[in-house]
C-alpha positions in Angstrom: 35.1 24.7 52.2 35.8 20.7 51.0 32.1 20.5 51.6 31.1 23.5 48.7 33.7 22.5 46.6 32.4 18.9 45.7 28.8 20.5 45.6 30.4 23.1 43.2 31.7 20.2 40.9 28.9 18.6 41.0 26.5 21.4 40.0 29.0 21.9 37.1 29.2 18.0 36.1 25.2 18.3 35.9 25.8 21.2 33.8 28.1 19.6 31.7 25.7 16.6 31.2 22.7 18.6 30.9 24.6 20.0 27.9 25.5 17.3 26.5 21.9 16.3 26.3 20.7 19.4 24.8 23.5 18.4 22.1 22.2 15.1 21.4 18.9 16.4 21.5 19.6 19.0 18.5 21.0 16.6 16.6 17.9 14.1 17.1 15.9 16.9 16.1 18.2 17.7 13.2 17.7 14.2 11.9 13.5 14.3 12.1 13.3 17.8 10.3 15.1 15.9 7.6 13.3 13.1 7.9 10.1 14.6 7.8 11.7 16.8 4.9 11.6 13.3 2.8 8.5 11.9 4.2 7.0 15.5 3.1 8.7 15.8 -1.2 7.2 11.6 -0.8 3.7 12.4 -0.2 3.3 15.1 -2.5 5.2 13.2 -5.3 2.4 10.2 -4.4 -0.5 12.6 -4.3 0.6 14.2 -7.7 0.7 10.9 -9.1 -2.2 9.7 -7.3 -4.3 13.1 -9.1 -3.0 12.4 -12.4 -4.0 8.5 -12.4 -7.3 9.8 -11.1 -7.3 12.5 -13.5 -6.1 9.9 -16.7 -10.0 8.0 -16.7 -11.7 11.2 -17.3 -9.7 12.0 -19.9 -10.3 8.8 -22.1 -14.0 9.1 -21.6 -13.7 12.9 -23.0 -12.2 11.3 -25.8 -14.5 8.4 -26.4 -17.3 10.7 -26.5 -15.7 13.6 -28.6 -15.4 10.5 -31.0 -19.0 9.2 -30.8 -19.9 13.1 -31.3 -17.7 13.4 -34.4 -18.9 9.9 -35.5 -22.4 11.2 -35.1 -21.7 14.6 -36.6 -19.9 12.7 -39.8 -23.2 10.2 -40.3 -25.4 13.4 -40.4 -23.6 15.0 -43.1 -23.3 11.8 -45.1 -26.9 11.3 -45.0 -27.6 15.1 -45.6 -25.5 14.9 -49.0 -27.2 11.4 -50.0 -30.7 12.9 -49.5 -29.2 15.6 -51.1 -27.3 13.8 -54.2 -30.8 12.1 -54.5 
């Protein structure tokens, strides 16, 4: 009986550890999800940015040649009215 006793307490002492793991595990994996949570909101905030300052180039060079069409447009109509006034 002595004998299945101590083998009795120590099943229940590996239980008790192995629980205690389990424990520590959650919490470890608590602790990645969040930090994956913030390494996740990161990258997109740097791949907005990223898409924007990618995006900001095109955007000037729309501009720049809106302006030389307008420019162009403008030294038509001048030259229209002085053949015009002529």
């Amino acid at each position: 009986m002595d004998e299945t006793n101590r083998r009795l307490d120590a099943v229940e002492e590996n239980i008790r550890e192995i629980f205690r793991e389990l424990k520590a595990l959650a919490v470890t994996q608590a602790r990645t999800d969040t930090t994956l949570g913030n390494l996740d909101l990161t990258l997109r905030k740097l791949t907005e940015a990223v898409s924007s300052l990618q995006a900001r180039p095109a955007g000037l060079w729309d501009k720049i040649v809106s302006a030389l069409i307008a420019a162009l447009v403008a030294g038509g109509v001048a030259a229209l009215i002085g053949v015009i006034a002529k």
